[in-house]
DRENGU-587175 format. One record per residue (C-alpha): residue in three letters; z, x, y. Coordinates in Angstrom, 1 decimal. Layout:
<site "ALA",<Z,X,Y>>
...
This chain:
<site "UNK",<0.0,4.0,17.8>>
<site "UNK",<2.8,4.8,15.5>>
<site "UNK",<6.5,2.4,14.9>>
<site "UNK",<9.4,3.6,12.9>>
<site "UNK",<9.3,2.2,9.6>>
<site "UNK",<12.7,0.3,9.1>>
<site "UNK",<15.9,2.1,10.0>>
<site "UNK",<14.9,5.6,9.0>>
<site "UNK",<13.3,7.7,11.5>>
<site "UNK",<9.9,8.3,10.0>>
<site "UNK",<6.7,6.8,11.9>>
<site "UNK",<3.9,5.1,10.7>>
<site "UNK",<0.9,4.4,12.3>>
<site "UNK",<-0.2,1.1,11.7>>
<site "UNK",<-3.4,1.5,9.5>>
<site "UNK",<-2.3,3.3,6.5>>
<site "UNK",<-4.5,5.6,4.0>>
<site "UNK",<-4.3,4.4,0.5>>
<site "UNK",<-5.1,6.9,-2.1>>
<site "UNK",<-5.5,5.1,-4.8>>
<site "UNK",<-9.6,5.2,-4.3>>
<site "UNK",<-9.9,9.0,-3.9>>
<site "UNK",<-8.2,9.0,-7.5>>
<site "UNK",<-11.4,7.5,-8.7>>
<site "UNK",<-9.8,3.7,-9.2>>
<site "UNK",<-12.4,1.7,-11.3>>
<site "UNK",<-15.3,4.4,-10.7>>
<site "UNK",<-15.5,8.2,-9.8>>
<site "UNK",<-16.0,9.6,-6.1>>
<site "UNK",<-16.6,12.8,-5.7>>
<site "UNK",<-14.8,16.0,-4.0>>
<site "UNK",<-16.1,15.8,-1.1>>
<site "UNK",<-16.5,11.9,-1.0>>
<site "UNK",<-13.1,12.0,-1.4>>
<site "UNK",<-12.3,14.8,1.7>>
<site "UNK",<-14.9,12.5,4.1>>
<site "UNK",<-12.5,9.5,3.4>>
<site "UNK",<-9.1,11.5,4.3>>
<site "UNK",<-10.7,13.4,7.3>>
<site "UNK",<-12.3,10.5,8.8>>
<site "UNK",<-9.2,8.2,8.4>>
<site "UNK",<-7.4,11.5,10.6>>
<site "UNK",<-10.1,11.1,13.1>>
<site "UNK",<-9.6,7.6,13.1>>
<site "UNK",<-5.7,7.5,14.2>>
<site "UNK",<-4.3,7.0,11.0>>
<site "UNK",<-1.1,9.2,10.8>>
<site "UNK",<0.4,7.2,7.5>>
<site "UNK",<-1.2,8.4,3.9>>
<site "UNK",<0.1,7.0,1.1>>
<site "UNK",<-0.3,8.4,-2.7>>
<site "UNK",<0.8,8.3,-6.5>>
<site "UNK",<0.7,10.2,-9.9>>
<site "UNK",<-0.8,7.4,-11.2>>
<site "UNK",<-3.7,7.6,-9.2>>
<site "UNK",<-6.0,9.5,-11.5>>
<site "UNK",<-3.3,11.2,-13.3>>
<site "UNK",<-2.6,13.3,-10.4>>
<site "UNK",<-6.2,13.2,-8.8>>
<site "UNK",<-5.0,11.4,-5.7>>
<site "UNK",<-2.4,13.7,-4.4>>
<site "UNK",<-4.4,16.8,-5.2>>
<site "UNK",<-7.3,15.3,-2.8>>
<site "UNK",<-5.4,14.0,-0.4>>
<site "UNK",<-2.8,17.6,-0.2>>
<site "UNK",<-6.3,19.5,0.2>>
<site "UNK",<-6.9,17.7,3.0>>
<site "UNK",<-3.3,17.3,4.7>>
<site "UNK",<-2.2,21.0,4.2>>
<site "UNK",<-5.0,21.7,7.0>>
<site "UNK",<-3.4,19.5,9.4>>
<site "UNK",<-0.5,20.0,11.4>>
<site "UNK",<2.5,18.9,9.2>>
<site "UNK",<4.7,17.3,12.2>>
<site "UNK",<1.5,15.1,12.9>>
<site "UNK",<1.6,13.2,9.8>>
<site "UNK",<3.6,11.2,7.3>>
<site "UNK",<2.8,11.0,3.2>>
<site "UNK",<4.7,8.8,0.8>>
<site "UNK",<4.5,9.1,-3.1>>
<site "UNK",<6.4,7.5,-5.7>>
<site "UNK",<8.1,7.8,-8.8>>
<site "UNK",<9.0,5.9,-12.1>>
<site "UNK",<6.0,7.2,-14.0>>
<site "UNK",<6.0,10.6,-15.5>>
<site "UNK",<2.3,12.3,-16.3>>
<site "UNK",<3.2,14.3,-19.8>>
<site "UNK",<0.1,16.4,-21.3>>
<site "UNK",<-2.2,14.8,-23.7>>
<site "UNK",<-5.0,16.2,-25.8>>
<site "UNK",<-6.6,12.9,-26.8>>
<site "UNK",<-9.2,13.3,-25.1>>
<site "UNK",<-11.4,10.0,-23.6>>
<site "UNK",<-10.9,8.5,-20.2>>
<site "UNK",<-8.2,6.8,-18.3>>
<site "UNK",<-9.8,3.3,-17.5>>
<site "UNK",<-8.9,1.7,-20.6>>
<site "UNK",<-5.3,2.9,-20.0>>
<site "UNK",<-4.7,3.3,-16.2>>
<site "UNK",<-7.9,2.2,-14.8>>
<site "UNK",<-8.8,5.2,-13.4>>
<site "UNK",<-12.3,7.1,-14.1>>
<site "UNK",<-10.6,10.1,-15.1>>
<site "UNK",<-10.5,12.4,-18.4>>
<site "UNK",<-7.3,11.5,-19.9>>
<site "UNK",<-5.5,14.5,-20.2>>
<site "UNK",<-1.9,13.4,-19.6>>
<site "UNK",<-0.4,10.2,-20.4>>
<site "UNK",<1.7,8.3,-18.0>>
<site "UNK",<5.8,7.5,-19.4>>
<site "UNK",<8.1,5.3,-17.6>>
<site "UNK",<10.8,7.0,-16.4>>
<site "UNK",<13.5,6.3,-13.8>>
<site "UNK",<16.3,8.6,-14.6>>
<site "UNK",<17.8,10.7,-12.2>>
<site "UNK",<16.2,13.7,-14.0>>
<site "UNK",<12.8,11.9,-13.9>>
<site "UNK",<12.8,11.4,-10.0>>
<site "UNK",<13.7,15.3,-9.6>>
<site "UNK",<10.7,15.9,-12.3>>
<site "UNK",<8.4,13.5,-10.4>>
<site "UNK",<9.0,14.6,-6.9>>
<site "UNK",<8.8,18.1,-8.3>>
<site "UNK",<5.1,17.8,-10.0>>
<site "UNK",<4.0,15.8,-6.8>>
<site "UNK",<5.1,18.5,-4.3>>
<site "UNK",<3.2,20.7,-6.5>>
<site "UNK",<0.0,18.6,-6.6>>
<site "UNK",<-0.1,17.9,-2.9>>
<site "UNK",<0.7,21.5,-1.5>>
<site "UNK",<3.6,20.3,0.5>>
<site "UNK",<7.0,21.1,0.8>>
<site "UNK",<8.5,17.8,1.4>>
<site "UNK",<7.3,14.1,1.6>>
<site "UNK",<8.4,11.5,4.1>>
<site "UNK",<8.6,8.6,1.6>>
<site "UNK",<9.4,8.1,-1.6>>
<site "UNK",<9.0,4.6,-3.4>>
<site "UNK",<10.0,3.8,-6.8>>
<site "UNK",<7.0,2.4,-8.4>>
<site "UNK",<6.4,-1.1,-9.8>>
<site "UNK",<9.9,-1.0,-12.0>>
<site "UNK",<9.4,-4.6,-12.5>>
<site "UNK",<10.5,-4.4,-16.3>>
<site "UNK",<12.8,-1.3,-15.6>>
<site "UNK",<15.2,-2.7,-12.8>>
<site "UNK",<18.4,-1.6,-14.0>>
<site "UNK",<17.3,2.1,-14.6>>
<site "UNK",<16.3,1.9,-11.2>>
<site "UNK",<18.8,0.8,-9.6>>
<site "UNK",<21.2,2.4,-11.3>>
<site "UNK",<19.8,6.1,-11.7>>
<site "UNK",<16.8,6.5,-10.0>>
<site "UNK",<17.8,4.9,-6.4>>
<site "UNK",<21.1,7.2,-6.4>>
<site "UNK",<19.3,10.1,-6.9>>
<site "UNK",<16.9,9.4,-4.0>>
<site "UNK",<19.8,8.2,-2.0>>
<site "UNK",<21.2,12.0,-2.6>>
<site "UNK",<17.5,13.6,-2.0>>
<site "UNK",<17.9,11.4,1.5>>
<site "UNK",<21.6,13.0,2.4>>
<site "UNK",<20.3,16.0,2.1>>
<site "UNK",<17.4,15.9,4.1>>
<site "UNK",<15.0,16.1,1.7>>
<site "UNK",<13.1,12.8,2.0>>
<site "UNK",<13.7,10.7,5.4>>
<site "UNK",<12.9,7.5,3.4>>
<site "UNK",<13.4,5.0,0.3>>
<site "UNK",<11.4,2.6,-0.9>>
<site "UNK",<10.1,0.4,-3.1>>
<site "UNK",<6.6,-0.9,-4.1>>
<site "UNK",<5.5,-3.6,-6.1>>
<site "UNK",<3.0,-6.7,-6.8>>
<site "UNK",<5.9,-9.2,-6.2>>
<site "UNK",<8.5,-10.2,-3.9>>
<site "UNK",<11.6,-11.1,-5.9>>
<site "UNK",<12.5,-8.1,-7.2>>
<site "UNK",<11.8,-5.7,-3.7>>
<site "UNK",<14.8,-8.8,-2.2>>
<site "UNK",<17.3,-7.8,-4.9>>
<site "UNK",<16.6,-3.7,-3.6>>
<site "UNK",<17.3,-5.0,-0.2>>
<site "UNK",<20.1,-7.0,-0.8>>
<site "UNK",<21.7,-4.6,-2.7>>
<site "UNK",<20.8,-0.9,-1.7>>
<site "UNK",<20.4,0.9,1.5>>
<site "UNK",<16.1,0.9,1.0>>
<site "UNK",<14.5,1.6,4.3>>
<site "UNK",<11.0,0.4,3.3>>
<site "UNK",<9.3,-1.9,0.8>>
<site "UNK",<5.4,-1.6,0.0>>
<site "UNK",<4.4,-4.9,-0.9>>
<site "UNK",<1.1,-5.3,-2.8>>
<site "UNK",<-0.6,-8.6,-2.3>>
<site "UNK",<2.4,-10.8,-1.5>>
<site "UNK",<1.5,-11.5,2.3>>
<site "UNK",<-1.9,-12.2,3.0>>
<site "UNK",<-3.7,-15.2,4.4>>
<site "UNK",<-4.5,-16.0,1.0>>
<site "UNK",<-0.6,-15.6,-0.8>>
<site "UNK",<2.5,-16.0,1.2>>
<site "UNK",<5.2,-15.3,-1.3>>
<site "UNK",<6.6,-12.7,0.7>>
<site "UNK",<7.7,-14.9,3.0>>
<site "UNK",<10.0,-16.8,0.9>>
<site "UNK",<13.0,-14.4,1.3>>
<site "UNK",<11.8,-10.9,1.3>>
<site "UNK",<10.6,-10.6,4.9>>
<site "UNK",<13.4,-12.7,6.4>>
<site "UNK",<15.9,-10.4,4.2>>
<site "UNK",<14.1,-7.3,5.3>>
<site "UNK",<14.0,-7.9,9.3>>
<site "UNK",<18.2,-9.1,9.2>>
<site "UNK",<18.9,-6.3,7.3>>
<site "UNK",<16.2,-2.9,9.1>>
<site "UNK",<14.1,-2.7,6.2>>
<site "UNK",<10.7,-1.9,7.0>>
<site "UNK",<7.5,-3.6,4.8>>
<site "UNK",<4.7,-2.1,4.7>>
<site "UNK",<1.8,-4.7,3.2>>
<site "UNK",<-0.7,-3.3,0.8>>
<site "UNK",<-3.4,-5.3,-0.9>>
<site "UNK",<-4.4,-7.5,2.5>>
<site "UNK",<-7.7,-8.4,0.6>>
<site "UNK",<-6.8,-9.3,-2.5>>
<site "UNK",<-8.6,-7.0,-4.7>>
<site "UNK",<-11.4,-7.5,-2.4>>
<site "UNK",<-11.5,-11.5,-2.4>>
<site "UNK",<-10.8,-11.4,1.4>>
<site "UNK",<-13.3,-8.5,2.0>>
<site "UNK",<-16.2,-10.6,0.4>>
<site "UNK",<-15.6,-14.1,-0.8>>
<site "UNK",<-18.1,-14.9,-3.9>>
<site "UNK",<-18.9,-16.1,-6.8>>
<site "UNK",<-17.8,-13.2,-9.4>>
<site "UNK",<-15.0,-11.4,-7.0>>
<site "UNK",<-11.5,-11.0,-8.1>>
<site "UNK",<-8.4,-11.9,-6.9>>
<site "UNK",<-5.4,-9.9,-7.9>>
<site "UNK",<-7.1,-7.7,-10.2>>
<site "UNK",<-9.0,-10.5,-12.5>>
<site "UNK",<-11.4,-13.1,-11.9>>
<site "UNK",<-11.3,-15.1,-9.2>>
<site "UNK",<-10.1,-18.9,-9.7>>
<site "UNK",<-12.7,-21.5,-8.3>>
<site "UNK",<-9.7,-23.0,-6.5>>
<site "UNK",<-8.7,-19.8,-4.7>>
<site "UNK",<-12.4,-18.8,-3.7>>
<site "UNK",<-13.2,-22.2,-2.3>>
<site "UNK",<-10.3,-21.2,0.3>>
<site "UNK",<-11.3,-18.3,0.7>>
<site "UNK",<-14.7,-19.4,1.7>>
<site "UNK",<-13.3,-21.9,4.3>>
<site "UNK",<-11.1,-19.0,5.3>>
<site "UNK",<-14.7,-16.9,5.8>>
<site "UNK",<-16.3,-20.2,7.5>>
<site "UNK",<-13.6,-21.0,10.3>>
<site "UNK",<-13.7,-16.9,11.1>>
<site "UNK",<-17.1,-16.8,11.8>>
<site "UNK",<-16.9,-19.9,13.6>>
<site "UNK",<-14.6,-18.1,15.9>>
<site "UNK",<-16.7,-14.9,15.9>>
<site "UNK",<-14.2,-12.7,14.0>>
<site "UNK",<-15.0,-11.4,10.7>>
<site "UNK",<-12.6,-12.5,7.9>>
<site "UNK",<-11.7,-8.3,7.0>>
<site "UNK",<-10.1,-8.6,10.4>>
<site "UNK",<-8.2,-11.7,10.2>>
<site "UNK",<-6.8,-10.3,7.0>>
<site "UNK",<-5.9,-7.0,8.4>>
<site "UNK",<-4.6,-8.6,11.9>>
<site "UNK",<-2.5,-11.6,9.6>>
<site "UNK",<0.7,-9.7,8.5>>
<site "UNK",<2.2,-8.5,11.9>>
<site "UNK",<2.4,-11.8,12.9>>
<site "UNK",<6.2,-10.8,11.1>>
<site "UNK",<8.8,-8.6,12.7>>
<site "UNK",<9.6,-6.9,9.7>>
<site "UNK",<5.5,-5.7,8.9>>
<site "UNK",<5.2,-1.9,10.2>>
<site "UNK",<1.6,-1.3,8.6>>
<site "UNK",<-0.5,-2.3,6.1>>
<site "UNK",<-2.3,-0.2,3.9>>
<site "UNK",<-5.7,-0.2,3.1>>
<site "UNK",<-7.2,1.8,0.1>>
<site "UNK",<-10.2,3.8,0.9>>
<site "UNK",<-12.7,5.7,-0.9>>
<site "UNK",<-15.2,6.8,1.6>>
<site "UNK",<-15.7,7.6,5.4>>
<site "UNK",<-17.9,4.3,6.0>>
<site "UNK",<-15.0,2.4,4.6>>
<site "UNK",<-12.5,3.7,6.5>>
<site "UNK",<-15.0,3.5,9.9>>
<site "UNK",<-14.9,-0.2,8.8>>
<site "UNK",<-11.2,-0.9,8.5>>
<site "UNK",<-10.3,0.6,11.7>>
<site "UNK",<-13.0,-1.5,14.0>>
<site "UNK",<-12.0,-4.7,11.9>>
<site "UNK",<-8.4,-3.6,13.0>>
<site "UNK",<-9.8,-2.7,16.6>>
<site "UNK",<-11.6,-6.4,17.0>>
<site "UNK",<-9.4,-9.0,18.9>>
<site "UNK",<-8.6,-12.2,17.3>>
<site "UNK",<-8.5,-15.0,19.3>>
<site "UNK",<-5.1,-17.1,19.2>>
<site "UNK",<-7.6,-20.0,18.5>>
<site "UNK",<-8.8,-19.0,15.1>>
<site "UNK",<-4.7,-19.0,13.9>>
<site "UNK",<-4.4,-22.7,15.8>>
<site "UNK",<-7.1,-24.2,13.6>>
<site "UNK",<-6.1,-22.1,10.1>>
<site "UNK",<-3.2,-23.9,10.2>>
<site "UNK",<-4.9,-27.5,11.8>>
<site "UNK",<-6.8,-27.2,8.8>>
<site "UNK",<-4.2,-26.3,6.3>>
<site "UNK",<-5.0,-23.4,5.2>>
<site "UNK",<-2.2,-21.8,6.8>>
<site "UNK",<1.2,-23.1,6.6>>
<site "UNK",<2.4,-24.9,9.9>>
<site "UNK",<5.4,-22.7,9.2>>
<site "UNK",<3.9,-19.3,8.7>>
<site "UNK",<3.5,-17.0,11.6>>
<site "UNK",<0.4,-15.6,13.1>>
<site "UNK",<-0.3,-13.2,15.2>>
<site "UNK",<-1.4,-14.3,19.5>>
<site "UNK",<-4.7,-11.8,20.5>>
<site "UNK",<-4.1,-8.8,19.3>>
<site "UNK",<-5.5,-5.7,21.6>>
């Protein structure tokens, strides 16, 4: 089942591939780990695959366009970003110290959000992939580079989206105050927020959803487990890329406890959570093999009784405020 995301006219399908994995993120996976992972999220209904040069210094969107440039092009959507420029580098070493990526570190990665370096960026990434156009473009985590970006490199793809090049703009980030400003004050069709609405962190509900469903903008949620917290709460997990705070993993284990009492795995009350909101098109899940990807789309498949959200929030652990989803087929 696909939705248009926002205003524009590209679809999503509401599972979305995350790349990020088959770029080796935190450990390597091989070739053909990496082609298992795409194919089977294909044969799964996903029709939304989402990428970066960042991901493995280019790794992710050479995997991933191996894969796509088999499949018939209509059929599918592919976002990538920019903001980060990969510039050769003869250092030598790996990338996990720098990018966390288990990669050799032949380029270096330089913030860039000029006009010039979203024409460079989209260039290299069309390149990489094997494509001749991408659906979505997002500028990429400009958090301390906001001005540049809205001022250069959001005009550019504004022009790359007159012209038919791109059908969509967008922005993704780890918070939710600056993705507002971009929809208050651009004509974004689409924001990928990372961690920001999940049954654990609701921040996204302070004004960027409301903003984004008065004014068309689509959201697509990334990070629904919270580096993995929601996948498997324990002792030693993380939460938002560091270790996990006794305080946050205790709810997340009551979070666990009232999920099984209800029959439902916690995975998919995390996945089901965020379409409880209008604005919410997908969420994206990164992947890095077939069995995870088999996974995400049953925990997506399983129903979720409207029972489970009546006693989150009887027990606090959801706001009375926040909205939740009724059975989802």
């Amino acid at each position: 089942m696909t939705r248009t995301l926002g205003r524009s006219a590209v679809p999503v399908s509401r599972l979305a591939f995350g790349a990020a994995g088959i770029g080796n993120l935190f450990s390597a996976v091989s070739d053909a780990q990496a082609e298992e992972a795409v194919t089977a999220a294909w044969e799964s209904g996903v029709r939304y695959f989402d990428t970066a040069p960042h991901y493995g210094l280019g790794l992710s969107e050479r995997r991933l366009g191996a894969v796509l440039r088999q499949l018939p092009r209509a059929e599918f959507t592919v976002s990538t970003k920019v903001g980060r420029l990969l510039v050769p580098h003869d250092g030598g070493g790996d990338d996990l110290a720098a990018g966390g990526f288990a990669v050799p570190a032949t380029h270096r990665r330089v913030w860039d959000f000029s006009a010039e370096g979203v024409r460079r960026s989209l260039e290299a990434s069309l390149q990489r992939l094997g494509l001749d156009r991408v659906d979505i473009v997002y500028l990429h985590d400009p958090d301390h580079h906001a001005e540049q970006a809205l001022d250069q490199a959001y005009p550019e793809l504004e022009r790359l989206r007159a012209e038919g090049v791109i059908g969509a703009i967008g922005v993704g980030m780890n918070q939710a105050e600056l993705p507002a400003r971009f929809v208050r004050n651009t004509d974004i069709d689409a924001v990928l927020l990372a961690g920001r609405y999940t049954l654990l962190d609701q921040r996204g509900l302070d004004e960027l959803l409301p903003l984004a469903a008065e004014r068309g903008v689509g959201i697509v949620i990334g990070g629904v487990f919270n580096s993995g917290l929601l996948a498997d709460p324990r002792p030693g997990a993380r939460y938002d890329y560091a270790a996990v705070p006794a305080q946050t993993l205790d709810r997340a284990l009551a979070l666990k406890e009232v999920c099984e009492r209800h029959g439902v795995p916690l995975r998919s009350a995390a996945l089901h959570f965020p379409f409880a909101h209008p604005a919410v098109a997908a969420v994206l899940v990164g992947t890095r093999s077939a069995a995870e990807v088999a996974d995400t789309a049953a925990m997506l498949a399983r129903p979720v009784p409207e029972s489970l959200w009546r006693e989150l929030k009887a027990r606090k652990l959801l706001a009375a405020d926040v909205p939740t989803p009724e059975e989802v087929d």
